[in-house]
C-alpha positions in Angstrom: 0.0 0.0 0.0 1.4 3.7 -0.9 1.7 6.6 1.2 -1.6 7.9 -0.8 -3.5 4.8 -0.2 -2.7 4.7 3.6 -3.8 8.5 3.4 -6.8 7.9 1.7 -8.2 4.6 3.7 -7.3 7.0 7.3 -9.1 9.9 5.7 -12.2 7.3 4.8 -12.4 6.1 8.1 -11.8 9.1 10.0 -15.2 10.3 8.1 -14.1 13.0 5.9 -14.2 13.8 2.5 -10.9 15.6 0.9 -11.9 19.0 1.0 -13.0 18.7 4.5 -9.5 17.2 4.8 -7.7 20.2 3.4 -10.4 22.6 5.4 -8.3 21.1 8.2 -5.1 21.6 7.1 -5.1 24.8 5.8 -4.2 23.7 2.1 -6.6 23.4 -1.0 -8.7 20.2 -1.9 -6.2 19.4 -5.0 -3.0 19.0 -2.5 -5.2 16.1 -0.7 -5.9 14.7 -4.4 -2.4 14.6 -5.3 -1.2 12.7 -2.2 -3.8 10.2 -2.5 -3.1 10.1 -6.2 0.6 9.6 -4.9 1.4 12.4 -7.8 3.4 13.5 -5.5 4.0 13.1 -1.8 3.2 15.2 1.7 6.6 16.9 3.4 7.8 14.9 6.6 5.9 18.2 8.8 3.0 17.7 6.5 2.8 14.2 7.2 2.9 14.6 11.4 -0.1 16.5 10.8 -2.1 14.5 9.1 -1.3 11.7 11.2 -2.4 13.7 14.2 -5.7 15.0 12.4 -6.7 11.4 11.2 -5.6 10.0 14.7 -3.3 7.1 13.3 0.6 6.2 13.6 2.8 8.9 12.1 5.2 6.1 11.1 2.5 4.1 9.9 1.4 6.8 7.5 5.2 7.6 6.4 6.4 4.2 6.2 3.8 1.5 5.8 5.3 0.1 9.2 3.9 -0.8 12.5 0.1 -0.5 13.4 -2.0 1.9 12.0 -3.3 3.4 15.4 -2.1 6.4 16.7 0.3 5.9 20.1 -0.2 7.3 22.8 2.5 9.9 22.9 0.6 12.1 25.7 3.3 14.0 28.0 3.3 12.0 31.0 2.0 14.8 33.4 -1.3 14.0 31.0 -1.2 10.3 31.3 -0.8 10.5 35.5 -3.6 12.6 35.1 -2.0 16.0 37.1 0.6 18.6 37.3 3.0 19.5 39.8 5.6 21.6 40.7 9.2 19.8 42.7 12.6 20.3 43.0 15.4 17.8 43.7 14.5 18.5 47.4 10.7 17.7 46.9 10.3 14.0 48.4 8.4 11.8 46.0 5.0 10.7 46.1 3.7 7.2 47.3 2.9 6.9 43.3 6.4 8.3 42.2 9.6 6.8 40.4 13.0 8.8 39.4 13.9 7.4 36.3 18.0 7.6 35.4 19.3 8.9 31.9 21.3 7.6 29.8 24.2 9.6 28.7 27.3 10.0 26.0 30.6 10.5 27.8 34.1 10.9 26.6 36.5 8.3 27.6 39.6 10.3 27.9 40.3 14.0 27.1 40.1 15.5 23.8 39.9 11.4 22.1 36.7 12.2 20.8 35.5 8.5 21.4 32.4 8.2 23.4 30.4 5.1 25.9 26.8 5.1 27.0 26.5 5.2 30.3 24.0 5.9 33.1 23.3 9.5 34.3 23.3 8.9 38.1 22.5 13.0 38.9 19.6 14.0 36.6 16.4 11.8 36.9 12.4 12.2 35.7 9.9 11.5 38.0 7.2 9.3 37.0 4.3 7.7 38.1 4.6 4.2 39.0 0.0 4.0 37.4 1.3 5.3 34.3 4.5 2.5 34.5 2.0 -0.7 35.2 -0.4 0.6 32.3 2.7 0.4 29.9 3.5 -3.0 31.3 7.2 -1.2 32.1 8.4 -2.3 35.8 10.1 0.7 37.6 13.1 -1.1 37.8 13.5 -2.2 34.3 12.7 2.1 33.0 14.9 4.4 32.2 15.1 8.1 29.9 17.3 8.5 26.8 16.9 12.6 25.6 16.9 12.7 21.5 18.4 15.0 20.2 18.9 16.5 16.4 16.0 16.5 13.5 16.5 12.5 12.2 13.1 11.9 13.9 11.3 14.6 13.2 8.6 15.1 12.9 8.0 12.5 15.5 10.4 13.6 18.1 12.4 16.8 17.6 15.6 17.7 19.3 15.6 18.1 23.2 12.6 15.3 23.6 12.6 13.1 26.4 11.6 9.3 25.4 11.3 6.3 28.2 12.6 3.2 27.4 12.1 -0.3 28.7 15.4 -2.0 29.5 13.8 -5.1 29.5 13.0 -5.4 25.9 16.0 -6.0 24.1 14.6 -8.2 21.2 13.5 -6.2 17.6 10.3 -6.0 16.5 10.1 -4.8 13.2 9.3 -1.5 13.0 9.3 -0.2 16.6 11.2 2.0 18.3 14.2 2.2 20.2 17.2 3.6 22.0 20.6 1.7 21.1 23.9 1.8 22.0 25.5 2.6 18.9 29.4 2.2 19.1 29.0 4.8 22.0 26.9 7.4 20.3 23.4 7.1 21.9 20.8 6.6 19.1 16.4 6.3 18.9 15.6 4.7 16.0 13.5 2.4 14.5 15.0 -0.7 14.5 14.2 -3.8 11.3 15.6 -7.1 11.3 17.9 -8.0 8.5 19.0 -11.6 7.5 22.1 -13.2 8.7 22.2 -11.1 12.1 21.7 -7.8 10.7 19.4 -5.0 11.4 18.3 -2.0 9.3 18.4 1.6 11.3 16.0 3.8 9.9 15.1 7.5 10.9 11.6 9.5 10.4 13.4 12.2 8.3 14.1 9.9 5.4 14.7 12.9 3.3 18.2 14.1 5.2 18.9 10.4 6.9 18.5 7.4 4.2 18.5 3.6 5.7 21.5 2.1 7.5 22.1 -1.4 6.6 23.9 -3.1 9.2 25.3 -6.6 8.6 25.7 -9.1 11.7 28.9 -9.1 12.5 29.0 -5.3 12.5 25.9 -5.7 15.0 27.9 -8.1 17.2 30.7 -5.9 17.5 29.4 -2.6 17.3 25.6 -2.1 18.4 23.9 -2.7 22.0 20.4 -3.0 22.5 19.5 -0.5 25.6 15.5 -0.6 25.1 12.3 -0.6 23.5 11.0 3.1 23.6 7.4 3.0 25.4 6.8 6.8 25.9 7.7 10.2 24.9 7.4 13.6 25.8 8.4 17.0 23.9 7.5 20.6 23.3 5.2 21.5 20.5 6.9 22.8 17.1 
């Protein structure tokens, strides 16, 4: 199925016709008929949008990948249901976690080569509901902040995503935060034959497909977990 078809099916179920489409999105009814049409195809920006107006995964609609509903990619203040303010000296709630970063450091001065490691100072507190409805033990959590535009317009640079440490095995198509010769990475992760896996990013236009074979993975990539939530500010 093509980007237009997956457009066109969400846009059918979601109720609407195509001008009531591009009523919504602020562009004229022949932009709509063009995507579906797949005369040519929506920006990456563009894309985020509709996935948000038609309620279905961004990814899904980009890539043909994963399920077609829309995640639930609520800030977790939203999920836990309140807001509050706290400093480091605020003691936590009875329905509180701290949850560690993960971090790049430099192994020696000025060498330039980096290890993944865990940010003991800086944590996220998060509720412990919000944990058990994700399935994600407190123990097993942790954060990883993205940074750069490669998944955009998913995550931009300076979101927070929580990861499950104890999912190390790929699922096609999902998301995750790896160990990457030292450099911290969140992509989505395919299996490849032979050992191998296939990194891909949301902004496919600036950050084509990494084909990884399986020796390279042995030596080289580290699974740190699946990504089960994410948080950032609205661009």
């Amino acid at each position: 199925m093509s980007i237009g078809q997956r457009i066109q099916q969400a846009r059918e179920k979601a109720g609407l016709n195509q001008s009531e489409l591009a009523a919504a999105l602020g562009v004229k009814p022949q932009s709509v008929q063009h995507w579906e049409a797949d005369r040519n195809a929506p920006r990456p920006s563009r894309v985020a949008e509709l996935a948000k107006r038609l309620q279905v995964n961004v990814e899904w609609l980009q890539f043909g990948t994963g399920s077609p509903q829309a995640p639930n990619g609520q800030s977790e203040a939203q999920l836990a249901g309140y807001l509050s303010t706290w400093d480091s000296h605020t003691p936590l709630d009875q329905d509180e976690v701290e949850l560690p970063f993960f971090r790049e450091v430099e192994l020696s001065a000025g060498s330039g080569a980096t290890q993944v490691v865990e940010n003991h100072g800086f944590k996220l507190r998060f509720s412990k509901s919000t944990l058990r409805r994700m399935n994600v033990q407190p123990e097993h959590a942790a954060c990883v902040s993205v940074v750069g535009n490669s998944m955009e317009p998913m995550l931009y640079d300076g979101s927070t995503v929580g990861v499950n440490l104890a999912e190390t095995t790929i699922r096609d198509g999902a998301l995750y935060a790896i160990d990457h010769d030292g450099m911290l990475r969140v992509k989505i992760l395919h299996r490849l034959p032979g050992g191998g896996i296939r990194i891909r990013s949301l902004n496919h236009s600036e950050y084509p497909d990494e084909d990884l074979d399986g020796e390279y993975v042995q030596r080289c990539i580290r699974i740190i977990g699946k990504v089960f939530w994410y948080s950032g500010l609205i661009h």
